[in-house]
TITIFI-819113 format. One record per residue (C-alpha): residue number from 1; x, y, z; residue in three letters. Coordinates in steps of 0.2 Angstrom, whole numbers. Example, Ala and Ser with C-alpha at 12.3 -4.5 7.8 and 13.67 -1.06 7.14 Angstrom:
% residues 2
<rec 1 <62 -22 39> "ALA">;
<rec 2 <68 -5 36> "SER">;
//
This chain:
% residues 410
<rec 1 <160 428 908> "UNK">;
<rec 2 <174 440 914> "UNK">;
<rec 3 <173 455 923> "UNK">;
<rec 4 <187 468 923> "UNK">;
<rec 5 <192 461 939> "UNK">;
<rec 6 <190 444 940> "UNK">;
<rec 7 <176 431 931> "UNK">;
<rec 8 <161 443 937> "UNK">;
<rec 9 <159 458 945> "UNK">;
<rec 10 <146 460 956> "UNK">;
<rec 11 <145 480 962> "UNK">;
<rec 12 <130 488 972> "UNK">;
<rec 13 <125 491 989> "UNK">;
<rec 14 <134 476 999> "UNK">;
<rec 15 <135 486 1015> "UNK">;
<rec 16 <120 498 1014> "UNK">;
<rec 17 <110 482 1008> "UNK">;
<rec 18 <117 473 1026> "UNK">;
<rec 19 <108 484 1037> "UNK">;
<rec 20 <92 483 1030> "UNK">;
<rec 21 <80 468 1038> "UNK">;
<rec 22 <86 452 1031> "UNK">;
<rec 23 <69 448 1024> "UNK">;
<rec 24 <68 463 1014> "UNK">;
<rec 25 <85 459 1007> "UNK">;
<rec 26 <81 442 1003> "UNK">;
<rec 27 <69 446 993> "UNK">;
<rec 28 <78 459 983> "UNK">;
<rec 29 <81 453 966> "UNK">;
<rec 30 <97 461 959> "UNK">;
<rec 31 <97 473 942> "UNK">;
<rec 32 <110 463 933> "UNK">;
<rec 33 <120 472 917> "UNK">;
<rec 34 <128 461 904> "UNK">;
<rec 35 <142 469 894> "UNK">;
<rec 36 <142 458 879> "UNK">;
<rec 37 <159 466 871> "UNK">;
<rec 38 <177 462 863> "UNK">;
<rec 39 <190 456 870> "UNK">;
<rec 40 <203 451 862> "UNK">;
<rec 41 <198 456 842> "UNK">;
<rec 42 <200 470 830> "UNK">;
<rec 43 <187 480 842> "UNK">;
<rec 44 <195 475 859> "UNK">;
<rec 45 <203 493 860> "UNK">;
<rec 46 <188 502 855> "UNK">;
<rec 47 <177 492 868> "UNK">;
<rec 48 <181 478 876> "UNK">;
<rec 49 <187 481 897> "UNK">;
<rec 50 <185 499 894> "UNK">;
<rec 51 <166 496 889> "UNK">;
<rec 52 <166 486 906> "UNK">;
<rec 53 <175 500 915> "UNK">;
<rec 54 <164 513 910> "UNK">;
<rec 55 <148 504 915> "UNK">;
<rec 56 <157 500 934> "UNK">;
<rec 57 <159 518 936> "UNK">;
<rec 58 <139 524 930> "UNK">;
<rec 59 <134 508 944> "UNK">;
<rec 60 <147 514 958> "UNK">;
<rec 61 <140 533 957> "UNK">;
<rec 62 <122 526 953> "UNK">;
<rec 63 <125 517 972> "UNK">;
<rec 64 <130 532 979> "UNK">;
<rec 65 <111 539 978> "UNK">;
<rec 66 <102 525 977> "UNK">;
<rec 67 <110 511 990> "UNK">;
<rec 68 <94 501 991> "UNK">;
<rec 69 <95 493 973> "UNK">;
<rec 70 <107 480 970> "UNK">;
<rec 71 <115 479 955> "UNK">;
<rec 72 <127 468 948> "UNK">;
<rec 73 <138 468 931> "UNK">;
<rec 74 <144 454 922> "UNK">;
<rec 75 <154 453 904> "UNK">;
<rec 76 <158 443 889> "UNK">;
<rec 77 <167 439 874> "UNK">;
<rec 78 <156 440 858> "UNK">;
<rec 79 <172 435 849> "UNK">;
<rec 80 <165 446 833> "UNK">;
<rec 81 <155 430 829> "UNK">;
<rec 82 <135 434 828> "UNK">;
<rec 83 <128 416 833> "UNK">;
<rec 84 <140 417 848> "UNK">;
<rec 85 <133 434 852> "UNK">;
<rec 86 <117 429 851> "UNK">;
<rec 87 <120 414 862> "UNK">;
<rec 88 <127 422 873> "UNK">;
<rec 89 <113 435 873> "UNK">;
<rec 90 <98 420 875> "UNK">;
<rec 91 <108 411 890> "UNK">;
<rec 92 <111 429 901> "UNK">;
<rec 93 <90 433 896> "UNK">;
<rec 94 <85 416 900> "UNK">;
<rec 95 <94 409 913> "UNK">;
<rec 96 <105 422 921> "UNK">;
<rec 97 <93 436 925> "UNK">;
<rec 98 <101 449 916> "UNK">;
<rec 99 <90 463 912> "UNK">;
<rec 100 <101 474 901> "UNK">;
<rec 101 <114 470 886> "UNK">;
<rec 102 <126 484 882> "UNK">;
<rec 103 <138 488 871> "UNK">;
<rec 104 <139 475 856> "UNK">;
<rec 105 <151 480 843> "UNK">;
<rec 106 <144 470 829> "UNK">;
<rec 107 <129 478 819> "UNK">;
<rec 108 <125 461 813> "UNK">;
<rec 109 <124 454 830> "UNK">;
<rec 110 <113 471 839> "UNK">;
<rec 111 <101 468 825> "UNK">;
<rec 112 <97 450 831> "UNK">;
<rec 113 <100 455 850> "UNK">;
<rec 114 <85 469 848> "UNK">;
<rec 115 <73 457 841> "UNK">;
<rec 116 <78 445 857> "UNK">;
<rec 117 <77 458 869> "UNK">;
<rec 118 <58 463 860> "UNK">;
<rec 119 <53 445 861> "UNK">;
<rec 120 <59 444 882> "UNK">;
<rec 121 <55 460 886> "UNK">;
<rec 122 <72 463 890> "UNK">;
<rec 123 <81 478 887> "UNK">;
<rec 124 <97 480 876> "UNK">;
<rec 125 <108 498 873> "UNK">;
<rec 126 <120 498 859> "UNK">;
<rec 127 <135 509 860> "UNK">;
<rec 128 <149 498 852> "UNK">;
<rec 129 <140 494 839> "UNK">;
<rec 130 <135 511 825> "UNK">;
<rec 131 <124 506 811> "UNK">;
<rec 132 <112 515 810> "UNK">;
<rec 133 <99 506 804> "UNK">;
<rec 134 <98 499 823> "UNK">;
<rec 135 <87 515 824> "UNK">;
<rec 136 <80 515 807> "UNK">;
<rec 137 <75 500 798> "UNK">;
<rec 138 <81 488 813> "UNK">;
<rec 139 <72 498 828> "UNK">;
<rec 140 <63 493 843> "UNK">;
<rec 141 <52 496 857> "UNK">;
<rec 142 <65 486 866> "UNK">;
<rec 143 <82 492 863> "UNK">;
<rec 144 <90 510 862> "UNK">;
<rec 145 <107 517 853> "UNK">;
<rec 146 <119 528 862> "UNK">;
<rec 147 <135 537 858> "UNK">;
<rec 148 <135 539 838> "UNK">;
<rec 149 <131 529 822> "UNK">;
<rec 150 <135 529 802> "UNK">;
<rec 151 <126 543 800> "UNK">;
<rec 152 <133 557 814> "UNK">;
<rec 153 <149 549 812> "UNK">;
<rec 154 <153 553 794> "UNK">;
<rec 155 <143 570 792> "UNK">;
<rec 156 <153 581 800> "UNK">;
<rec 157 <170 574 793> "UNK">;
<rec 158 <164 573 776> "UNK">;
<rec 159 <155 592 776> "UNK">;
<rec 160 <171 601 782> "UNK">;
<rec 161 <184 588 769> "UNK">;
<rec 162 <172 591 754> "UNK">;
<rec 163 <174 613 759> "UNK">;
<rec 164 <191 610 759> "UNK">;
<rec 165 <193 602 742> "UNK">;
<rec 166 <193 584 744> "UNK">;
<rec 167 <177 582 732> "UNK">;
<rec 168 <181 567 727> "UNK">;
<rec 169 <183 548 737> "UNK">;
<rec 170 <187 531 737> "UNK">;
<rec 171 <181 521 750> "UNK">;
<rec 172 <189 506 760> "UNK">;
<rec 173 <175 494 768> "UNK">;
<rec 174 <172 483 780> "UNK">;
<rec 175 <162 468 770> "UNK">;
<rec 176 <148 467 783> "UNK">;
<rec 177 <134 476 789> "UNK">;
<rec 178 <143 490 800> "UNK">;
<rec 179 <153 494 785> "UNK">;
<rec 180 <140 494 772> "UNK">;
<rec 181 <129 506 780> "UNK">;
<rec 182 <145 518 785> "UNK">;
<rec 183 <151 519 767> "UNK">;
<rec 184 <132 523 761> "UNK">;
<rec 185 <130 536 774> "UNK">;
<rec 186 <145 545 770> "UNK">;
<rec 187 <144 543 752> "UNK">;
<rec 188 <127 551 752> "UNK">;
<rec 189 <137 567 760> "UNK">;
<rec 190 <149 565 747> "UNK">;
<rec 191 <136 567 733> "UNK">;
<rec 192 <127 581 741> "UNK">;
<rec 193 <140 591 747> "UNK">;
<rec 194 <144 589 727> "UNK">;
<rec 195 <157 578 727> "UNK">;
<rec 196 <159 560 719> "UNK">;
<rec 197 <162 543 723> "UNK">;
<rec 198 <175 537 710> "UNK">;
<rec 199 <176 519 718> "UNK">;
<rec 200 <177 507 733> "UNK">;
<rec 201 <187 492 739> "UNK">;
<rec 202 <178 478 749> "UNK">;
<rec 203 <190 470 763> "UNK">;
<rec 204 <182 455 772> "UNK">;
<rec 205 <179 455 787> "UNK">;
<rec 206 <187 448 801> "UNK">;
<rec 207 <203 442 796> "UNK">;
<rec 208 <210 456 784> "UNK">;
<rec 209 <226 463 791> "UNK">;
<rec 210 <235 468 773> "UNK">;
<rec 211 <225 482 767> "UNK">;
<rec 212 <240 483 751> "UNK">;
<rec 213 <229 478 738> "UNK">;
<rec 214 <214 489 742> "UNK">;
<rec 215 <229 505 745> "UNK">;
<rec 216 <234 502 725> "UNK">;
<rec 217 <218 504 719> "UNK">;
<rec 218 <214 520 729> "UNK">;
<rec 219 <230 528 723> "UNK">;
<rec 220 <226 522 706> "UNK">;
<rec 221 <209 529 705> "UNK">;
<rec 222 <214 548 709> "UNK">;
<rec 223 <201 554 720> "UNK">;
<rec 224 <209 565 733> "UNK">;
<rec 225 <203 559 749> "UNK">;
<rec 226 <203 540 755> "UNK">;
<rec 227 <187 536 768> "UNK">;
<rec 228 <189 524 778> "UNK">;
<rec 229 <172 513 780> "UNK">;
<rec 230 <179 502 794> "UNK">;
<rec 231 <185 501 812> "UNK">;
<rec 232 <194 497 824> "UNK">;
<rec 233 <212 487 819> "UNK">;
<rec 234 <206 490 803> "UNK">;
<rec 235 <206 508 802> "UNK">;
<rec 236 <224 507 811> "UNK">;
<rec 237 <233 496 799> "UNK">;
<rec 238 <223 504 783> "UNK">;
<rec 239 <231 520 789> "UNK">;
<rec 240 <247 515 792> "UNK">;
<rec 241 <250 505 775> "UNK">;
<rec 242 <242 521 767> "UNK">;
<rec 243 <256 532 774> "UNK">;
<rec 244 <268 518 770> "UNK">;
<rec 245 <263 516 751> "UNK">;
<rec 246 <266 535 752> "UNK">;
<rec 247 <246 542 749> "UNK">;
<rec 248 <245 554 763> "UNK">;
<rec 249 <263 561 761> "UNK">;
<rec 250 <257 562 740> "UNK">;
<rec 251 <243 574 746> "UNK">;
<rec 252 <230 562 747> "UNK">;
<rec 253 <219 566 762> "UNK">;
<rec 254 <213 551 775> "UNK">;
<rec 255 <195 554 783> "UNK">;
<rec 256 <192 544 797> "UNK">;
<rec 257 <173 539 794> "UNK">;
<rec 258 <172 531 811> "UNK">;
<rec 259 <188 533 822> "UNK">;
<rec 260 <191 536 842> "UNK">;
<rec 261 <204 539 851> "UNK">;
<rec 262 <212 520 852> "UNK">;
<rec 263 <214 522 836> "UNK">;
<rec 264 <224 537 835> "UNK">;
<rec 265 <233 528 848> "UNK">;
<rec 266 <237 514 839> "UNK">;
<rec 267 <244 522 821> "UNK">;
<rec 268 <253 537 832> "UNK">;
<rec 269 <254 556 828> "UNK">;
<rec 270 <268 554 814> "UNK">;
<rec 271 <258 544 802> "UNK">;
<rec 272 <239 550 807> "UNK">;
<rec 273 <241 568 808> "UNK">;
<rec 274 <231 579 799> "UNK">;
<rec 275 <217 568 800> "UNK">;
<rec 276 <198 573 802> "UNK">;
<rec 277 <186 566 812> "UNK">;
<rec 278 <170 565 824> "UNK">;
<rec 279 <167 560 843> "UNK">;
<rec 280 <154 565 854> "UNK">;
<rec 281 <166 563 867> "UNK">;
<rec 282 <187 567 871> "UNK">;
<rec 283 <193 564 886> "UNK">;
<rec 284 <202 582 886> "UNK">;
<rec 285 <188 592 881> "UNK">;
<rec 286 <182 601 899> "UNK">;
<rec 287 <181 600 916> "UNK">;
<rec 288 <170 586 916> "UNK">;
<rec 289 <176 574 903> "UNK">;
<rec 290 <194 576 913> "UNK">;
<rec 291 <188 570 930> "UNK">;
<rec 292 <180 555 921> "UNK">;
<rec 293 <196 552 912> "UNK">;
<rec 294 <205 551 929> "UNK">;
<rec 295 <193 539 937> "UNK">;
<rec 296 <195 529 923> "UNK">;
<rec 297 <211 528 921> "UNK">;
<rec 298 <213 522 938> "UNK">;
<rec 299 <203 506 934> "UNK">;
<rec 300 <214 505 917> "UNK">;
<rec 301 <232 512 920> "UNK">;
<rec 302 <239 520 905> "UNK">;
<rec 303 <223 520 897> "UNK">;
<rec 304 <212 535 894> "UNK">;
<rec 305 <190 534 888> "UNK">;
<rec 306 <182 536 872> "UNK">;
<rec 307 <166 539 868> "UNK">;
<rec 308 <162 520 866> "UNK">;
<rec 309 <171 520 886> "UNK">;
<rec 310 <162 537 891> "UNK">;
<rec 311 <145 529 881> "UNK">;
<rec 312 <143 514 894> "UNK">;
<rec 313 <144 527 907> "UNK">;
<rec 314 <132 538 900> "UNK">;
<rec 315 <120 525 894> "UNK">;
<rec 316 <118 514 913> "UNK">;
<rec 317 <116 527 922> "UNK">;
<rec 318 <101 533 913> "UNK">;
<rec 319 <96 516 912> "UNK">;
<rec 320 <97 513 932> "UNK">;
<rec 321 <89 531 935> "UNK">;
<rec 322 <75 524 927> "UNK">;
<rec 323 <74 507 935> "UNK">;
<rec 324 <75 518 951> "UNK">;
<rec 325 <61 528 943> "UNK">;
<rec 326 <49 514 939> "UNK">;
<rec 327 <55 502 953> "UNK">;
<rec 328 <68 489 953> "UNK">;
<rec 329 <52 475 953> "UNK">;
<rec 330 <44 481 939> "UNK">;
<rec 331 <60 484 928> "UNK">;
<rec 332 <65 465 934> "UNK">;
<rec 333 <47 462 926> "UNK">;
<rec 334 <49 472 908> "UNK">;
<rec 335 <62 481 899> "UNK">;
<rec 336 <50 490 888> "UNK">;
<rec 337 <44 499 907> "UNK">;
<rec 338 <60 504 909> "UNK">;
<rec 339 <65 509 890> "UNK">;
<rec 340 <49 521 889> "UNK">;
<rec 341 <54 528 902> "UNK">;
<rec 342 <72 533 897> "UNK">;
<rec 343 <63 540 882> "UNK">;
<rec 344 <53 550 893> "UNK">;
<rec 345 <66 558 903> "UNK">;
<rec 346 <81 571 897> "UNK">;
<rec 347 <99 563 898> "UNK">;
<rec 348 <111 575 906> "UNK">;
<rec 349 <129 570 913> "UNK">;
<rec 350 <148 578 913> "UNK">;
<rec 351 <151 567 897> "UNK">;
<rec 352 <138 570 883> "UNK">;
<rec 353 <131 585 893> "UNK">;
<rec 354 <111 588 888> "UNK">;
<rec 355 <100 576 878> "UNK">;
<rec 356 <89 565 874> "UNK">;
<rec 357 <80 549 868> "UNK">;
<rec 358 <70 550 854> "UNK">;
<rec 359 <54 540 850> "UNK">;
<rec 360 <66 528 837> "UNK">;
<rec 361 <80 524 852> "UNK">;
<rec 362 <91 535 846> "UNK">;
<rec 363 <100 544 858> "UNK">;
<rec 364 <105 562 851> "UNK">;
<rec 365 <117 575 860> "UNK">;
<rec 366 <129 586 850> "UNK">;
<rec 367 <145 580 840> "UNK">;
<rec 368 <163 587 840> "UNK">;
<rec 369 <173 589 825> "UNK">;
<rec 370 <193 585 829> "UNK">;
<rec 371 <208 589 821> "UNK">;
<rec 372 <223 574 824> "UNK">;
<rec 373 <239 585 829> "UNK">;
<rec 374 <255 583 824> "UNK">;
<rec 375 <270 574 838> "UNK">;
<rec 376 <276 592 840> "UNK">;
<rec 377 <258 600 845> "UNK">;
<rec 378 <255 585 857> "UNK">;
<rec 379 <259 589 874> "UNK">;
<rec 380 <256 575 887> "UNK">;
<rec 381 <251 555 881> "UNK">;
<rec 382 <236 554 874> "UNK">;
<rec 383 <235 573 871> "UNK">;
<rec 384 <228 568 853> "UNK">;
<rec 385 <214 581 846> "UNK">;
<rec 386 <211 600 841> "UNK">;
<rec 387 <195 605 842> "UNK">;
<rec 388 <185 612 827> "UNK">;
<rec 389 <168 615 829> "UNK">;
<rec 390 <152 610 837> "UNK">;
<rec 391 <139 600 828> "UNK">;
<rec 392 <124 603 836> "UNK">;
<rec 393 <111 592 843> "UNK">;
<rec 394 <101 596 829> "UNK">;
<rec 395 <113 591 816> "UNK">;
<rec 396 <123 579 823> "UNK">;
<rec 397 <110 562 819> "UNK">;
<rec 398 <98 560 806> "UNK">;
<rec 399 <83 567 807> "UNK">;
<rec 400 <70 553 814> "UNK">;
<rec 401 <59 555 797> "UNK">;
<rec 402 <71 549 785> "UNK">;
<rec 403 <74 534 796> "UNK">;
<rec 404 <60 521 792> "UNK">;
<rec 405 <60 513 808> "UNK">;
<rec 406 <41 505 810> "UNK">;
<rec 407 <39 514 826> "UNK">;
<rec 408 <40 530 818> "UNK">;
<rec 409 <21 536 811> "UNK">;
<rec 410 <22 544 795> "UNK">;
//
């Protein structure tokens, strides 16, 4: 396990806690958080310390008001591999007193980690991870999903490409689930936006790194935009080979079905201007999201958040303002106590601003549609976004009755 500054890292109430009788401090049973994350794969930049520094800073402000509950943090390397993750998942529940797994950016691997967590009666929140059935078919009393998914992702992206005339799409995918559910999200926008689908290249994954092959057939099939139904590294390198082969300079467009700021980063303004896509959260978009930007990039030099980075933050601290809320012994005790009651209290920070979680764990807040500038309309590093438009809270995710989660009464 390896915390962003050393093997584990243990934050809390160290000196407040020193005062107290040392009975009652003995007794204290620490929250423990478990950042189950990427560190060195095609999600690392995405997630990985970042996800760990984002949680840090929601337990260092959570301490601030609340000095009397310890909490403590540890992290580890799923390695994109979902027996490891679940493993790892088991020992931390089991044996390790971890109360809540965040992050998780492997569909495949959420999926099995919510039915552990519901076993246990543990908690789980996935923000790395974005199918989403892991609030449709997959949901559960015990886990919650934070920051965006398959389906708020694509929407916006593919509503404003379709007005704009790209009608019609060939889709790159990641051949897992994540990709799978991405791809038939946004290809249901496609359809009833009145576009069409004209065909789709599967690219396994892990391990695919020359996206060539898959390039040739999009530019053969005609369609004037290419969606990308992948992440991470993936996303980067199938942009930059599309911009090498020529497809983006030919007029073809590039929609980024689920894209963040890293990965702007990674292919550069020269190659990935132009390009559409949907956050909940850029780092430069108000007072609020600014000030979090420069706490974090004190824990990660030369790095700035994105909405996975920004997601941990937003998602343990609600989590521990309901731990405080039930008690610290009786979230120990059950996840599900302390689940029900994020459900039943709104969310508001500087980050997501106002929202909520609803009855299938689907946290909801509004959606940003961006713009990728051009190198001369960039001002500063990591000055990456126009802003379009607002989708509002009540667009943004898919409505909770088209979900077929089991906890949903029709």
């Amino acid at each position: 396990m390896t915390g962003i500054f050393g093997r584990r890292s243990i934050l809390g109430t160290g000196l407040a806690a020193a005062a107290l009788p040392r009975r009652s401090f003995a007794q204290q049973k620490p929250i423990r958080i478990g950042v189950l994350t990427d560190m060195a794969g095609a999600y690392a930049a995405n997630t990985g310390p970042g996800s760990v520094a984002g949680a840090q800073l929601a337990i260092d402000d959570f301490a601030k008001s609340h000095p009397g509950i310890k909490v403590e943090l540890v992290s580890a390397d799923l390695q994109l591999k979902p027996d490891v993750a679940l493993g790892i998942a088991a020992r931390w529940y089991d044996n390790e007193g971890v109360d809540l797994i965040t992050d998780v950016p492997l569909s495949s691997a959420a999926f099995a980690i919510g039915d552990l967590a519901k076993n246990k009666d543990k908690a789980a929140i996935f923000t790395g991870g974005a199918s989403a059935e892991i609030t449709g078919s997959k949901c559960g009393p015990n886990h919650l999903h934070w920051c965006y998914d398959t389906w708020s992702m694509p929407h916006g992206v593919v509503d404003a490409t379709v007005k704009e005339g790209g009608d019609t799409w060939f889709f790159i995918t990641a051949d897992y689930a994540f990709g799978h559910s991405l791809q038939k999200d946004a290809a249901s926008f496609v359809t009833a936006a009145g576009g069409k689908v004209l065909g789709q290249a599967l690219a396994p994954f892990p391990g695919t790194t020359d996206f060539s092959s898959f390039i040739v057939q999009a530019k053969s099939s005609g369609a004037k935009v290419l969606g990308m139904a992948n992440g991470g590294a993936d996303t980067v390198n199938c942009i930059k080979q599309a911009s090498e082969f020529g497809l983006i300079q030919g007029g073809m467009k590039v929609a980024g079905m689920l894209m963040l700021l890293q990965d702007i980063h990674g292919i550069g303004l020269q190659a990935a201007q132009g390009v559409v896509l949907t956050e909940p959260f850029y780092w430069n978009l108000n007072d609020g999201t600014r000030a979090f930007a420069t706490r974090y990039e004190k824990l990660r030099p030369g790095n700035m958040p994105n909405s996975v980075h920004a997601g941990q933050y937003s998602a343990v601290l609600h989590y521990l303002k309901a731990v405080a809320a039930v008690g610290a012994d009786k979230a120990k005790a059950s996840g599900l106590a302390v689940i029900d009651k994020m459900k039943a209290m709104p969310t508001e920070d500087p980050l997501f601003g106002k929202g909520m979680v609803r009855a299938d764990g689907r946290k909801i807040h509004d959606m940003h549609l961006f713009q990728v500038k051009s190198p001369a309309e960039s001002k500063k590093p990591w000055d990456y976004y126009t802003h379009k438009r607002v989708v509002p809270i009540n667009e943004a995710f898919r409505p909770i009755n088209q979900g077929n989660c089991p906890l949903i009464k029709a």
